[in-house]
N, C-alpha and C positions, 0 to 999 in steps of 0.2 A: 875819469870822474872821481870824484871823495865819496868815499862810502860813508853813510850813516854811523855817526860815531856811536861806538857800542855803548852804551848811555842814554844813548839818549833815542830811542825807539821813535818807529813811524804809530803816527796816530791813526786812530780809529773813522773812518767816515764814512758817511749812506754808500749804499752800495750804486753804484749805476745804473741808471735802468738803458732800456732799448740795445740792439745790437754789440753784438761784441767789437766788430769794425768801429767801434764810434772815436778811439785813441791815434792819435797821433803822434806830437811830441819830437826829439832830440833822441836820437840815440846816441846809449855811453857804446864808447868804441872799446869791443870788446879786441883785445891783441891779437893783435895780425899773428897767426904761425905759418911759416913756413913750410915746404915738404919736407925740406930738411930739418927743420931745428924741431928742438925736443918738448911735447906738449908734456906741460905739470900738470897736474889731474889731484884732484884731495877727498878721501871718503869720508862720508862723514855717518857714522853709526858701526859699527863692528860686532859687533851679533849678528849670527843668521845670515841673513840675506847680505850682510855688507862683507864679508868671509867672500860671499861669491866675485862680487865688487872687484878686491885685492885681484882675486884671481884672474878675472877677466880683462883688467889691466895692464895684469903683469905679462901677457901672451902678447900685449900688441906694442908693435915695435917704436923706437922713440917716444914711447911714453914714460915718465917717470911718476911715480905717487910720491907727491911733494907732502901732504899732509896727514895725518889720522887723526880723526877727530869722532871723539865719543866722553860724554862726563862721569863717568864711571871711568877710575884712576886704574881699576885693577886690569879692567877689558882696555884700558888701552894700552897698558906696559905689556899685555900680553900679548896684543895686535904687533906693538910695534918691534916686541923680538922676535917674534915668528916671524913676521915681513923680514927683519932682518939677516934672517937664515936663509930664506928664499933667496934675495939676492945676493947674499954674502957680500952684504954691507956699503951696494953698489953704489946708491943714494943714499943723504944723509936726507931722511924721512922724518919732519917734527913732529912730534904728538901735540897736538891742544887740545882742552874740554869743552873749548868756547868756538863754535865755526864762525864766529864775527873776525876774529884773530888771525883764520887763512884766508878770508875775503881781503884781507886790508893788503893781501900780499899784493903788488903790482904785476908781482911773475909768474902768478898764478893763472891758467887759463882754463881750467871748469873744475866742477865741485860735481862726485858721486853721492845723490843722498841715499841713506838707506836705515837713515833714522825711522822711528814708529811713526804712524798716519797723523799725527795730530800737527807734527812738525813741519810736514812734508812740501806745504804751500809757501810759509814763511821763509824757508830757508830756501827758494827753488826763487823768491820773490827778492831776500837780501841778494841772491848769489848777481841776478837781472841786472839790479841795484848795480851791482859793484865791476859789469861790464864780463861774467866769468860763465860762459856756456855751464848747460845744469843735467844731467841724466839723476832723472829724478827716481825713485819705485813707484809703485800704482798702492793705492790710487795716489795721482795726482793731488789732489784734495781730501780732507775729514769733509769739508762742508763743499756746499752750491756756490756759497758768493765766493768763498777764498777762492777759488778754481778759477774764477770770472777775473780773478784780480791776475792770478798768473798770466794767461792769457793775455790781459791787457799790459800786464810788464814785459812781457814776451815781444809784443808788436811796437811797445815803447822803444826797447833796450836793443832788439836785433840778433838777441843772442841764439845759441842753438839750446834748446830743452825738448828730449828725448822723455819716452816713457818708458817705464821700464815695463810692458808688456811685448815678452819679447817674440811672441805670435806676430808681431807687426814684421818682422825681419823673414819672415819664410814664405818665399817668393811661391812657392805650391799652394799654399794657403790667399796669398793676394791674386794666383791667378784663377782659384775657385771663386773668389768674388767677384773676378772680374769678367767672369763668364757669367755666375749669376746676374749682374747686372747688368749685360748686354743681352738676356733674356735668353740664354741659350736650355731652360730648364721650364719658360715661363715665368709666370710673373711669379715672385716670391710671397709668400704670404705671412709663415714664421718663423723667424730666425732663432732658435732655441739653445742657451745653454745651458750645462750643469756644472756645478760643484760640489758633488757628493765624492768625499772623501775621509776617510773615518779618523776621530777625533776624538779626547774622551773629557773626564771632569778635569776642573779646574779644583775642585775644597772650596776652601774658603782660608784667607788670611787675613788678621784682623791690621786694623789701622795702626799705624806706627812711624814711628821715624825710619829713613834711609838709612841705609848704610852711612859707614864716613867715608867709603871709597867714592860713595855718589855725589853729584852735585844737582841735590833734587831741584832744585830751580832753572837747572839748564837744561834738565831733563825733563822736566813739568813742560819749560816753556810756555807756551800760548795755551793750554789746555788748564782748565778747573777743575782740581781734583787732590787730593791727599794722598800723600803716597799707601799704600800696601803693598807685602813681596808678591804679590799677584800680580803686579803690575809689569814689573821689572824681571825679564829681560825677556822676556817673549806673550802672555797673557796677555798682556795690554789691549791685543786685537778683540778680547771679546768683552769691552767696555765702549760704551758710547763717548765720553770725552777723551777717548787716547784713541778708539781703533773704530774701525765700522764692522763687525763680526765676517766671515767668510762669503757676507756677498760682495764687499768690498775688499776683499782681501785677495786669497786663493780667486775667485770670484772675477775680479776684475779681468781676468784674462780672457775669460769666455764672455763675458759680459763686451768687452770691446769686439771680439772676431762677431760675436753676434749683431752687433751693431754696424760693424763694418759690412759688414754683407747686404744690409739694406739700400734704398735708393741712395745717391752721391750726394743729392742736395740736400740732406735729409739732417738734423740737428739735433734738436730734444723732442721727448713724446708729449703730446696732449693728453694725455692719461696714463696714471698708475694705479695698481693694485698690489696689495702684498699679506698674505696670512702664512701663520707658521709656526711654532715656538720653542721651547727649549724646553727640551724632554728629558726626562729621564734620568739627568744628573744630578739637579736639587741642591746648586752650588752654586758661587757667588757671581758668575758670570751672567753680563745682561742682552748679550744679542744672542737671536733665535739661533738654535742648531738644526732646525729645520725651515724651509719656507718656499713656499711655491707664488713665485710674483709675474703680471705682465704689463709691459707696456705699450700703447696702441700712438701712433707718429701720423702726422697729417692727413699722408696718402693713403692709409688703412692697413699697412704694415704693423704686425708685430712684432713684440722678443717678449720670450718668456724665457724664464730662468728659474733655475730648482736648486735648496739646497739642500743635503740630508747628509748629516755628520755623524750623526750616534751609531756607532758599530754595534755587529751583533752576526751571529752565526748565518752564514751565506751572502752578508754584505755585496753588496752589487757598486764596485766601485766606478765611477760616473766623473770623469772633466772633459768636458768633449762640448763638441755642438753638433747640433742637426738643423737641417733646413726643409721647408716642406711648403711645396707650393701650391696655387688656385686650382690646379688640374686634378688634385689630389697627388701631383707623383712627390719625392722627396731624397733628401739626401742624409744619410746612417753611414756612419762610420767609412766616408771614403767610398761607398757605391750610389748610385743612382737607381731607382726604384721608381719606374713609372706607374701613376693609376696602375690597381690591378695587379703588380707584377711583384712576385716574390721570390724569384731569382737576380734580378738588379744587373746595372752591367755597371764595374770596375772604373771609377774614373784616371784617363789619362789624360791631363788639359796643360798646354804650354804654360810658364810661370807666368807670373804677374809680375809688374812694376816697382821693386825694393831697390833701396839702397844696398849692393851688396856686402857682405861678412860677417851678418850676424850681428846679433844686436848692440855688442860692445863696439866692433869697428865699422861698423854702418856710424857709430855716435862721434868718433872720432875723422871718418871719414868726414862725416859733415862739421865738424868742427875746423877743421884744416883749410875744408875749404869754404868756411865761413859763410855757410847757407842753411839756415833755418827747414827751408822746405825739405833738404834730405832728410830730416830725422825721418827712422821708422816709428811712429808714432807723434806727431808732435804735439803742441801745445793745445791747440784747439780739441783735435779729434782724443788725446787724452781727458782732456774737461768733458766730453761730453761723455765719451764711457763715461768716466766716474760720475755724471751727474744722472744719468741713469740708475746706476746702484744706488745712490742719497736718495732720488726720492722713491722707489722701492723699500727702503730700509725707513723713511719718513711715514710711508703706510702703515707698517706694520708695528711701528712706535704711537702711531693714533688709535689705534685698533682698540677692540671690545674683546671678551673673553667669551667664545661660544662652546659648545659642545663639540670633542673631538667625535668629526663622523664623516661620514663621504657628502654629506648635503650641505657640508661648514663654509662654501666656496660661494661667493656670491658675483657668477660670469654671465647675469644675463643669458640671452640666448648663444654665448662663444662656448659652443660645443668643444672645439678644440682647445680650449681653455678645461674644461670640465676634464675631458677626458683625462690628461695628461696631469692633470690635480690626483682624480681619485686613482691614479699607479703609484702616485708620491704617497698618497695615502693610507692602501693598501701593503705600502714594505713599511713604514711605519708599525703601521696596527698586528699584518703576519711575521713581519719580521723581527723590529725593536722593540715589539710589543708594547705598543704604547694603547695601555685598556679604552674601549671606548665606552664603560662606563665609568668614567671618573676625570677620563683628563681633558683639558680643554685647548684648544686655537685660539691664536689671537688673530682676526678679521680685521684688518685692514680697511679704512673710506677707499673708494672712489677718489683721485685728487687729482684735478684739472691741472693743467699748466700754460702757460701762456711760453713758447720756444726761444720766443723774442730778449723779451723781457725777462724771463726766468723768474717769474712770479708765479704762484698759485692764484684762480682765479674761482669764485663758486662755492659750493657749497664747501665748509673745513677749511678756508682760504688763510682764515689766521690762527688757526693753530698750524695749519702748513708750513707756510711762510716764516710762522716762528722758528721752525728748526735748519731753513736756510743756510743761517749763520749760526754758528758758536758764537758765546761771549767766552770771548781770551783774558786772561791773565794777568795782569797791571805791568806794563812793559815790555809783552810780546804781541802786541795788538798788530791784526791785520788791515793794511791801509786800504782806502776805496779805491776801487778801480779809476777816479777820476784824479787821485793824488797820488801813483803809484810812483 
């Protein structure tokens, strides 16, 4: 196929409503490879997590990283002669600042993204475009509808697009789901994660021009916003137009295995909740460092999720999940704990159903042999983790300013919601000493959802709905899911 000439951008259009299924279309024929011949592969971001990328690559066999691509001139001369030590010059590896330029390549067959969140859809949506399998990071999406569009270029295109949650690859973990869901525990009630791991202030740095190694408009991309050195090269995460703070972030991983553990047929929740705030630091950063959110899904399934980042003396580090079902019994850390019982027995359960080698060569496996469904994580069950976290984080962006206290949680009669609020509360208040006389939570609406359609429905429906989509950029606009 012809890829969208770099120029001239896909336009902006309503978003689709009703099911995801509803595309069809021509698929671009992404290249055939071989078992023999050698898959090209192009990272695109090189900070952080895109370091890991290189690596992961570089272990699997007949693979080559055809491209490095990052707009920041200095990160990528730097990427691309450490790469070139690595292999001792093995490939001749190009740098570009523009990923439109390794899309246009013909011999190119998948694109690793590992650019900031704001990117993440758009380039996972060009890569589709241009016929080139995509291993994307989590989340998947900044927004609700860009996710919905991936998706639908996903089932357009035919390509393979992985998540980069690499909890999808570890067959111990798919076969605790797979016994939870054949009822071997009972029926499940709430599937809970965390993300409390300790973090500290951001300052503040004021507005200003980029660097001249950067090229702020390829780095902006589709996101509104001005540059500051806060932004660049890692920060970005705790701004709402670049990043979704640590419930979308670290977050997402537990946020998916929680998700995954629920009923099979089971998609988005019919209600969210989220209260929480950003304590203690008094810096330029705008998503909470702390938040306790849940969401309730057709069947009367939960997930609740917690986050609590401010360190402090005795810090209790938390990424995990736990499960806890109708009978009262539950699962902690790897044991099973019936009603009642406070010695547990050990779980030993045959794996579950992965693609094997982890989550790099599980992505290549499925690329070679040119099948979508292998991905461990794919397109779909990625958009919906991630639309989970959005409209949690969409609550707590609506939210009102109450008094920090244990009574600040508004769960209705969901005892087990209360409970498991005032422990986040309490290491708060005894630990990070956040006073309760002075500081406040930000409470969170009640916000319906309709699973279908992915619309907010009810009371707070349109300022809901508003936060859906981002408005992008002039030039990096995300197309509708019915003109992808």
């Amino acid at each position: 196929m012809q890829l969208v000439p770099r120029r001239s951008f896909l336009r902006t259009g309503a978003l689709a409503a009703g099911s995801l299924a509803l595309l069809g279309g021509t698929r671009s024929a992404a290249r055939v490879i071989g078992a023999n011949n050698r898959l090209r592969i192009a990272v695109a971001g090189l900070n952080g997590r895109g370091k890991s990328h290189i690596a992961g690559w570089l272990e699997q066999p007949n693979v080559e990283i055809a491209y490095l691509i990052d707009p920041d001139q200095k990160v990528l001369d730097r990427s691309l002669k450490a790469l070139a030590e690595k292999t001792g010059g093995k490939y001749a590896t190009k740098g570009v600042r523009d990923v439109r330029k390794a899309l246009e390549d013909p011999t190119l067959d998948a694109i690793s993204i590992a650019a900031p969140n704001h990117w993440h859809s758009l380039m996972t949506i060009w890569a589709a475009q241009a016929g080139k399998h995509v291993y994307v990071e989590k989340p998947m999406s900044h927004d609700v509808a860009e996710g919905r569009v991936v998706v639908a270029a996903q089932r357009k295109y035919g390509v393979v697009i992985q998540h980069g949650t690499q909890r999808r690859s570890d067959p111990k973990l798919a076969g605790l789901h797979e016994a939870i869901q054949a009822g071997k525990f009972g029926r499940l009630k709430v599937s809970y994660g965390y993300c409390c791991k300790p973090r500290d202030t951001i300052g503040f740095k004021p507005a200003g021009s980029a660097p001249d190694s950067l090229d702020w408009n390829l780095w902006r991309g589709p996101a509104k916003t001005g540059f500051h050195a806060n932004l660049v090269h890692y920060n970005w995460h705790w701004f709402w137009a670049t990043g979704n703070g640590d419930m979308n972030n670290q977050g997402t991983h537990q946020l998916d295995v929680a998700r995954w553990a629920l009923d099979t047929k089971l998609t988005n929740p019919v209600r969210v909740m989220a209260l929480g705030g950003r304590f203690k630091w008094n810096d330029q950063g705008e998503t909470p460092n702390t938040m306790f959110a849940l969401a309730e899904y057709p069947n009367g399934q939960q997930v609740f999720f917690n986050v609590r980042n401010v360190n402090h003396q005795g810090y209790v580090h938390q990424v995990k999940n736990e499960y806890y079902f109708e009978d009262g019994g539950k699962i902690i850390d790897g044991t099973y704990f019936a009603k009642g019982s406070s010695k547990g027995d050990k779980l030993n359960l045959p794996p579950g159903n992965v693609t094997p080698g982890g989550n790099w060569t599980s992505f290549i496996t499925a690329c070679r042999a040119g099948k979508p469904e292998m991905a461990n994580g794919n397109a779909e069950e990625a958009h919906y983790a991630s639309v989970l976290g959005h409209l949690m984080n969409n609550s707590y962006r609506l939210g009102k300013k109450v008094p920090f206290n244990a009574k600040a949680g508004r769960f209705g009669d969901n005892t087990a919601a209360a409970e498991h609020f005032l422990k986040l509360h309490e290491m708060m208040r005894d630990g990070a000493g956040v006073p309760e006389n002075g500081a406040e939570y930000i409470v969170g609406p009640w916000l319906t959802f309709d699973p279908a359609a992915e619309r907010h429905t009810g009371e707070f429906a349109t300022e809901a709905n508003a936060l859906l989509q981002d408005a992008n950029a002039p030039g990096f606009e995300i197309p509708s899911a019915a003109k992808v």
